[in-house]
Backbone bond lengths (Angstrom), bond angles and torsions (degrees), N, CA, C in turn:
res aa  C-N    CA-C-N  psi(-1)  N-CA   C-N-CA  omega(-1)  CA-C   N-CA-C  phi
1 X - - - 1.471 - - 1.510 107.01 -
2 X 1.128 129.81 133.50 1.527 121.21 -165.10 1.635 102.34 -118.05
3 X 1.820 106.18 92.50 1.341 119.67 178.81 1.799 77.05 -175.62
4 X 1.342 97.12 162.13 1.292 112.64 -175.17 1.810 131.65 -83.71
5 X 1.108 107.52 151.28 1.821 106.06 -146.04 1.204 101.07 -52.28
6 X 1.099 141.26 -51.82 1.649 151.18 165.74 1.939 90.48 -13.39
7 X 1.038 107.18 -84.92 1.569 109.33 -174.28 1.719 114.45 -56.02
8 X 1.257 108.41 -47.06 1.548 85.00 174.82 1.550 113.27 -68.30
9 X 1.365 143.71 -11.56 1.033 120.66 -165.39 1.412 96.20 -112.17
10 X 1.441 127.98 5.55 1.918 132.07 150.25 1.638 111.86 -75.31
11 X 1.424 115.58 -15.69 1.223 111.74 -163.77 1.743 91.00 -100.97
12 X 1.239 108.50 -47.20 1.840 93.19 160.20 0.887 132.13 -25.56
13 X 0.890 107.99 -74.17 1.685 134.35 143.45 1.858 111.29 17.70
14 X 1.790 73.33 -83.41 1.585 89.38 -155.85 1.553 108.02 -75.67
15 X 1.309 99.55 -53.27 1.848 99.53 169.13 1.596 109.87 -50.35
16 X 1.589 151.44 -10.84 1.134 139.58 148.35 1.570 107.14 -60.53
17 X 1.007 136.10 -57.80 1.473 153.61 163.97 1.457 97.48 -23.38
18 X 1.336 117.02 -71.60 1.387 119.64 -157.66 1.553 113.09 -61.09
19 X 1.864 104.10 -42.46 1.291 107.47 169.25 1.539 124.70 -40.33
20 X 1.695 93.57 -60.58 1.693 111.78 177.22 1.882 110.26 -37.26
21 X 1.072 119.55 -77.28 1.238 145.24 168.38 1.141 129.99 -22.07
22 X 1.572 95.31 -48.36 2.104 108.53 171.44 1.293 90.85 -110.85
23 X 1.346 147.29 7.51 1.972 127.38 -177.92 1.409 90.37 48.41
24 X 1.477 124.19 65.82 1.776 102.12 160.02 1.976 78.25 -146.80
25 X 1.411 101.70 161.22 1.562 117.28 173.92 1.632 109.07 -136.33
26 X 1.697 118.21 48.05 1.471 97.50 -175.60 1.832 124.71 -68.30
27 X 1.119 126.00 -173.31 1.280 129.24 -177.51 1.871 89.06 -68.21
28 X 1.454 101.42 167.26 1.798 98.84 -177.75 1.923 86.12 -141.90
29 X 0.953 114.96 130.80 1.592 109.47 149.09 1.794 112.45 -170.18
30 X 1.218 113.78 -164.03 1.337 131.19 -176.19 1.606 129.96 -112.14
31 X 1.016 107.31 124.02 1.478 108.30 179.09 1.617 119.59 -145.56
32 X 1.159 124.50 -175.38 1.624 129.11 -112.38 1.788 82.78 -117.98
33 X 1.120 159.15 55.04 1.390 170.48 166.68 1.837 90.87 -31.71
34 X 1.589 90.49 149.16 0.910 114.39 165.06 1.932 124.19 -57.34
35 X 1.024 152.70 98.83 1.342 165.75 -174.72 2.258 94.97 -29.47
36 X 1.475 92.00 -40.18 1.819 85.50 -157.20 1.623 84.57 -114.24
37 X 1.422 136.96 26.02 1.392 135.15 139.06 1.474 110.26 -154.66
38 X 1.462 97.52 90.29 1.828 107.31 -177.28 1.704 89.18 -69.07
39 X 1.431 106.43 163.12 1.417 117.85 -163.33 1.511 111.27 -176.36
40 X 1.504 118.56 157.11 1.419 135.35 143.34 1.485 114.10 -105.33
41 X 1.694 78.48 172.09 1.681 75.78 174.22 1.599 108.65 -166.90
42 X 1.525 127.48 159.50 1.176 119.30 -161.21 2.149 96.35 -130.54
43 X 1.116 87.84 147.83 1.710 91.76 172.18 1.381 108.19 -155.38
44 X 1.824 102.51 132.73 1.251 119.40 -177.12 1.388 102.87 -53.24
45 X 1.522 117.34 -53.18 1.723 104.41 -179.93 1.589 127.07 -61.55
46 X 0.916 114.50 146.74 1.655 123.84 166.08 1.541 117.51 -47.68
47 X 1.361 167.13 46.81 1.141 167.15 121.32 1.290 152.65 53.73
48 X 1.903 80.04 -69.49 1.712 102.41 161.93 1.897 93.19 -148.04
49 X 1.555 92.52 152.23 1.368 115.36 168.08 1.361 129.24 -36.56
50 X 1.050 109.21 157.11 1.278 116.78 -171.89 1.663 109.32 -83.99
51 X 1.303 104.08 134.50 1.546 105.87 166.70 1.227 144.53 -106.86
52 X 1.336 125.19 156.13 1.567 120.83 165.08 1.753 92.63 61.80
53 X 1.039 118.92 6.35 1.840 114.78 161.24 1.153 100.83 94.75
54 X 1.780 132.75 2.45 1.180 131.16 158.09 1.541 109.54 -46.65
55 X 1.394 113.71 136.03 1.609 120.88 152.93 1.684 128.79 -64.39
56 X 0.657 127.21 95.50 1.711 115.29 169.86 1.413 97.72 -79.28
57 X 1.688 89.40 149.68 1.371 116.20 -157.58 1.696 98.86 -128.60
58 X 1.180 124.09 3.36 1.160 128.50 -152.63 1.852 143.79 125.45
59 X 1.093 100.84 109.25 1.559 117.37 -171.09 1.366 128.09 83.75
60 X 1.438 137.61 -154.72 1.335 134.28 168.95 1.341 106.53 -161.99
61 X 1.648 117.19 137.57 1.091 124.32 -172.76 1.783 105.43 -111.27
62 X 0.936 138.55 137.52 1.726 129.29 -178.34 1.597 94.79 -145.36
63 X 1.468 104.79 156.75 1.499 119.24 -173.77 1.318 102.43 -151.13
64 X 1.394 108.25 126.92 1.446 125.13 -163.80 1.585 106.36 -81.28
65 X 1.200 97.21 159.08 2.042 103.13 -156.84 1.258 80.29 -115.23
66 X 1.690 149.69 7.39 1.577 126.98 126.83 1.479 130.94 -50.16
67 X 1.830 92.09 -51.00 1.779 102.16 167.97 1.298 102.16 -68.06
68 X 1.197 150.09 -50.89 1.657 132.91 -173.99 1.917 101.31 -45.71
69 X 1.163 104.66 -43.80 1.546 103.82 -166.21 1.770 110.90 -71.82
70 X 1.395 113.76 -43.45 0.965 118.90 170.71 1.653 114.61 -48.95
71 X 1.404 111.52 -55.24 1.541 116.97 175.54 1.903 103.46 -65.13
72 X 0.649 126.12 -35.73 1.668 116.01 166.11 1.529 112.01 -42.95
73 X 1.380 98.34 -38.08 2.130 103.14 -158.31 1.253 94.16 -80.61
74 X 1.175 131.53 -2.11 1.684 128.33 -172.81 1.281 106.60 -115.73
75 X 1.785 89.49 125.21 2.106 92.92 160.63 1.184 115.28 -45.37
76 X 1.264 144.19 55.73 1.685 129.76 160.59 1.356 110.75 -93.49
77 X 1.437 115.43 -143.61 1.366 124.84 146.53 1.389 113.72 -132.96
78 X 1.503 92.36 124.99 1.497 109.23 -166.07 1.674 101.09 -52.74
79 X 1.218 137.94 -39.92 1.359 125.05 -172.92 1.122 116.22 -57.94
80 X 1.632 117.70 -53.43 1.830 129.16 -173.94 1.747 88.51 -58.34
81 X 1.276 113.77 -46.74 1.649 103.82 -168.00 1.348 106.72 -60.59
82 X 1.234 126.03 -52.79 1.795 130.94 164.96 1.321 108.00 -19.35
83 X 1.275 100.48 -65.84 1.870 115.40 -144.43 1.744 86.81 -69.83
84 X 1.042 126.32 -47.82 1.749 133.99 -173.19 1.486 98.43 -59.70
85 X 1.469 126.37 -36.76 1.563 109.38 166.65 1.176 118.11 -75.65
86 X 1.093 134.56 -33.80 1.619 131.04 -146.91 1.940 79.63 -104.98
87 X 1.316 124.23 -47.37 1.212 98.24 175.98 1.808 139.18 -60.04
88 X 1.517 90.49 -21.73 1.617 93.31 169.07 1.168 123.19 -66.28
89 X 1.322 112.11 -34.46 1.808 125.31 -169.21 1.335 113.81 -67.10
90 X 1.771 94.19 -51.17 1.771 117.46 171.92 2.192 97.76 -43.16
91 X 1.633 110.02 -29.47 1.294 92.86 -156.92 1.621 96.39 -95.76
92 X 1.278 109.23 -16.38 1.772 106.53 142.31 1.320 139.10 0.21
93 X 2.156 77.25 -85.46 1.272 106.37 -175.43 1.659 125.63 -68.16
94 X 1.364 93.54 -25.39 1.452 103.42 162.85 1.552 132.93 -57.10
95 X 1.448 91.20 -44.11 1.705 114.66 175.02 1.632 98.50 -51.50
96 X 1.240 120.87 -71.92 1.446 131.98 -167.97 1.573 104.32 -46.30
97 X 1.386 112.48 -36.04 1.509 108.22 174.96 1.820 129.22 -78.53
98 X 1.334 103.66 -31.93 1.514 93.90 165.44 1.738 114.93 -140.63
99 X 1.273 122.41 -6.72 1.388 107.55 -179.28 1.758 102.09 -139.68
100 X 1.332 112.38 27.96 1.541 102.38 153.38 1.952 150.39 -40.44
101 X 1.119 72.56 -37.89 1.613 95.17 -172.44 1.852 98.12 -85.65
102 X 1.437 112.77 -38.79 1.527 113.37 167.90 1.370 108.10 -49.57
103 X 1.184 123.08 -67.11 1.274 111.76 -162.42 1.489 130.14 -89.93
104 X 1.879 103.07 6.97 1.218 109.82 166.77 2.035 103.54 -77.74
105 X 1.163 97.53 -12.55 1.525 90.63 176.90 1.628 136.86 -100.47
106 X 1.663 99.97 9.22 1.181 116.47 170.48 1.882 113.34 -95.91
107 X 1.679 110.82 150.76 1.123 105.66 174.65 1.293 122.15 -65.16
108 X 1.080 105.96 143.72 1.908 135.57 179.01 1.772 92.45 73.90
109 X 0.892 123.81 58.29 1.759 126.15 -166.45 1.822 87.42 -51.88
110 X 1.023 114.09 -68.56 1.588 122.67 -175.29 1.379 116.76 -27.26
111 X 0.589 88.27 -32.77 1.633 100.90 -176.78 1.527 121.75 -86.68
112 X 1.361 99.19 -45.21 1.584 128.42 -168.49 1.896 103.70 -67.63
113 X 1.972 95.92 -40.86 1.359 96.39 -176.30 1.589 112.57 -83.25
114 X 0.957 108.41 -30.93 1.533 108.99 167.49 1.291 121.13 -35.75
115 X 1.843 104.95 -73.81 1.720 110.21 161.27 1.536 113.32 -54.11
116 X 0.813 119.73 7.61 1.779 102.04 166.90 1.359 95.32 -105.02
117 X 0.817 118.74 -43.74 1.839 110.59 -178.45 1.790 103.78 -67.55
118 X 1.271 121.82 -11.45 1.607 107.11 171.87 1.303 100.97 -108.16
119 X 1.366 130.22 5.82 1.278 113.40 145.61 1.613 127.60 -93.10
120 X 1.356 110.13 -12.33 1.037 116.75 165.92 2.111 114.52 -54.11
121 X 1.169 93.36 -25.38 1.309 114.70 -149.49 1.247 91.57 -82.49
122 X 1.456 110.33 -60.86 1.376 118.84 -175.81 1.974 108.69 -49.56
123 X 1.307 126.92 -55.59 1.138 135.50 176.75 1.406 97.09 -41.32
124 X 1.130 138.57 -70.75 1.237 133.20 -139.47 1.807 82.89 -80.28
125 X 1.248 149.13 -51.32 1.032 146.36 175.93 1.671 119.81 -39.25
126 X 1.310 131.33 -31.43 1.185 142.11 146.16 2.038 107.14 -49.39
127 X 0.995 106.87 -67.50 0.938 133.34 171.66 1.921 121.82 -19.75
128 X 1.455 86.95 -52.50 1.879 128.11 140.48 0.908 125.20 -17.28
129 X 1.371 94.41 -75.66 1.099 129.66 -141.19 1.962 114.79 -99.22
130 X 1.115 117.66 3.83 1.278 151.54 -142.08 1.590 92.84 -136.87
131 X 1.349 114.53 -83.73 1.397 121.75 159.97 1.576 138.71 -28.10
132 X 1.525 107.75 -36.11 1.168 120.18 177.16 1.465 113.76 -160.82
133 X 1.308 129.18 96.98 1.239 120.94 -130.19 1.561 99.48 -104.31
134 X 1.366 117.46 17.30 1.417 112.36 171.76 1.480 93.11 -125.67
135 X 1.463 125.70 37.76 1.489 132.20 145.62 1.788 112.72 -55.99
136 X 1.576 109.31 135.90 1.398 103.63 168.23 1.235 127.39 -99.14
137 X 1.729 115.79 97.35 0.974 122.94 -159.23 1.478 101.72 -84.12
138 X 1.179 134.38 -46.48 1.075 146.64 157.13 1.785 105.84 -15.11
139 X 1.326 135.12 -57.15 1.246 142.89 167.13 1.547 104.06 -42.37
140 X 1.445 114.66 -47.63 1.433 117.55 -168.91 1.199 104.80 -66.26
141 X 1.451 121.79 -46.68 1.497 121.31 -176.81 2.202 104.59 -64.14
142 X 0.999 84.99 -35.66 1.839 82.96 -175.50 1.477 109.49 -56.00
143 X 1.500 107.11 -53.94 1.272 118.48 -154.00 1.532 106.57 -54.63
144 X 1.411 101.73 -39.63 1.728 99.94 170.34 1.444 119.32 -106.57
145 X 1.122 126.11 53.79 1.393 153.04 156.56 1.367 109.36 -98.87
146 X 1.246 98.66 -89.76 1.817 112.37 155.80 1.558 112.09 -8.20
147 X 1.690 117.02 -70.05 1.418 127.26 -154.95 2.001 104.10 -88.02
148 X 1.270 99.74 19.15 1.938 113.77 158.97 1.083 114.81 -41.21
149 X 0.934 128.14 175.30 1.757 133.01 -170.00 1.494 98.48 -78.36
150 X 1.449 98.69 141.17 1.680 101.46 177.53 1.476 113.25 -140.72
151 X 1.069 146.90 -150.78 1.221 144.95 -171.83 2.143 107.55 -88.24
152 X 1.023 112.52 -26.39 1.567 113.54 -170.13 1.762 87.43 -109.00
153 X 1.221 153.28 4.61 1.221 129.54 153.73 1.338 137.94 -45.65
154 X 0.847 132.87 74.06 2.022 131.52 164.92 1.528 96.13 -16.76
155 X 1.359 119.95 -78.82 1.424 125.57 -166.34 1.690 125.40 -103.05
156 X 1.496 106.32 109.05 1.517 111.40 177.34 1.527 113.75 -35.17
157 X 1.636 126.29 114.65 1.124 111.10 169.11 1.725 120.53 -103.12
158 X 1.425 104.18 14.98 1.237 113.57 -162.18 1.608 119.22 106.72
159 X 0.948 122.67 149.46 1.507 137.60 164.03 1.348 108.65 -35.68
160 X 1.236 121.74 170.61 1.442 126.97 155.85 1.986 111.37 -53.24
161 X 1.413 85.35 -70.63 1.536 91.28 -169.01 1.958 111.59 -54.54
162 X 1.244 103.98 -48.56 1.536 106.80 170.93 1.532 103.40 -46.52
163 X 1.418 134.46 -19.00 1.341 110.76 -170.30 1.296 109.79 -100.46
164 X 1.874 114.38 -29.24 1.156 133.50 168.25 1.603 121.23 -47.77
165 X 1.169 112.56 -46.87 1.693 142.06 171.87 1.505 112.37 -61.94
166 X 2.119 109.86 -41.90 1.424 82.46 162.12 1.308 132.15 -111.79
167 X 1.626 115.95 13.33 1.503 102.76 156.35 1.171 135.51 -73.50
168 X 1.915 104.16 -15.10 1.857 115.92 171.79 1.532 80.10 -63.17
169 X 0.976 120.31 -86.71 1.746 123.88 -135.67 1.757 85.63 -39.54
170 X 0.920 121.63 -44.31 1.718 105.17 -154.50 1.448 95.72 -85.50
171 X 1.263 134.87 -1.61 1.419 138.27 -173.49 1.983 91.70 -83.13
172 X 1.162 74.42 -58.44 2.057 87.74 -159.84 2.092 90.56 -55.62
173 X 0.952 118.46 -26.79 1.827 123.32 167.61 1.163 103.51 -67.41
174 X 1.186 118.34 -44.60 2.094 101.51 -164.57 1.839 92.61 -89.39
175 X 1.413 129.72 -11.81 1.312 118.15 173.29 1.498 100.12 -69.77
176 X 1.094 144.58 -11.86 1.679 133.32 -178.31 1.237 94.76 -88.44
177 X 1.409 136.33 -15.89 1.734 119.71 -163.95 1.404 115.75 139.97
178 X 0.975 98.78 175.32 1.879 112.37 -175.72 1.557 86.35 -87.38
179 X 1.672 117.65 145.66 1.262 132.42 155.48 1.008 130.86 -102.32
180 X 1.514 167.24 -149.06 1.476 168.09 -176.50 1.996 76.31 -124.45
181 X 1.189 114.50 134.40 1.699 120.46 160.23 1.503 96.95 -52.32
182 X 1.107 127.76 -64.76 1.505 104.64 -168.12 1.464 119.48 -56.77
183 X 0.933 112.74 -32.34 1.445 116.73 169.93 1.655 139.27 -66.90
184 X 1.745 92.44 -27.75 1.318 112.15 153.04 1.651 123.46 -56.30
185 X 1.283 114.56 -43.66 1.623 143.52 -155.94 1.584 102.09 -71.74
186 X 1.636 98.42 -45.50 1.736 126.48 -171.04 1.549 95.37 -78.11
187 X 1.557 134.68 -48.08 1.414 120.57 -166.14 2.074 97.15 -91.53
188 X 1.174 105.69 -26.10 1.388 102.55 168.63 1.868 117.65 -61.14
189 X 1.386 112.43 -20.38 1.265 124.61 -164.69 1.470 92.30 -92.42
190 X 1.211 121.26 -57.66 1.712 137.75 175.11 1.786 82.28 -39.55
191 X 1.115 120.90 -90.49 1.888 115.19 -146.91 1.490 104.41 -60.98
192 X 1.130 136.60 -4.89 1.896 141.74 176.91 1.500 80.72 -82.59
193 X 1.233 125.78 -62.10 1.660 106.90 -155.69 0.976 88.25 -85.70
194 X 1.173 173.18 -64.79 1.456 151.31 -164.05 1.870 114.38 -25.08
195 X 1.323 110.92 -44.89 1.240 141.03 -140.89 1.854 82.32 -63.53
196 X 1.747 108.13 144.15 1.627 104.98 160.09 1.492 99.04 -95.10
197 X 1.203 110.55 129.59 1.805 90.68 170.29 1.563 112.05 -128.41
């Protein structure tokens, strides 16, 4: 992974976490992003192999080593910025497991699924934040503020503020408690259709 050992071995870390947290184990790795749209990305299918004797259980999550670089060039902290990608994707992967087909059937779905995956994001960032309570969750909420629709997006993920709005909402959810993932997926599905967009 080309970022320094400190971070890959927090991002172990955290993608064990994320598994724990959502019950999902997709494939995790890195790949070669476009330079003028750094990016992640999530897929219901399996991809690449399983590692280190981990089981995958379903899908693949990958994070582009433009966006790693891009998140380097910024005063944040590269970990909270990590954990805010790999947790959105993770909220993907969630989607694909029980309420996909819901929200391909709501208007502006594209959009709609995006904000469910940054509220997904936000939850697990409480979640964090609970765990280690001088986590910067605050970073998590930026990082996908910042990553709003911009000129090289393929897919609308929402505004800045729409993205900002739904990692609070899903933040201020994981401060009441741990949920069942499906149940997370179902009240994450509830605040997308609420949404005017």
């Amino acid at each position: 992974m080309d970022f320094s050992q400190d971070h890959e071995n927090g991002l172990i870390w955290v993608l064990k976490q994320l598994s724990d947290v959502l019950d999902l184990n997709p494939a995790f790795g890195m790949y070669d992003d476009d330079e003028r749209n750094p990016n992640a990305a999530a897929s219901w299918k399996v991809l690449l192999p399983a590692t280190a004797g981990a089981a995958v259980s379903g899908g693949t999550v990958a994070v582009g080593r433009q966006l790693v670089k891009v998140l380097k060039e910024r005063p944040v902290n590269l970990g909270s910025a990590l954990t805010a990608i790999c947790a959105h994707e993770y909220g993907h992967i969630l989607q694909f497991k029980f309420i996909y087909a819901d929200l391909a059937k709501l208007p502006s779905a594209g959009v709609r699924t995006e904000l469910h995956a940054d509220f997904v994001c936000g939850y697990f960032g409480a979640f964090r934040k609970q765990v280690q309570p001088t986590y910067d969750a605050a970073t998590q909420a930026e990082t996908q503020f910042r990553l709003g629709d911009g000129k090289y997006k393929r897919v609308s993920h929402g505004t800045p503020d729409q993205r900002g709005d739904a990692v609070y909402q899903g933040f201020l959810l994981g401060l009441e408690g741990k949920l069942d993932p499906k149940d997370l997926s179902a009240r994450g599905l509830e605040y997308v259709r609420g949404l005017k967009l």
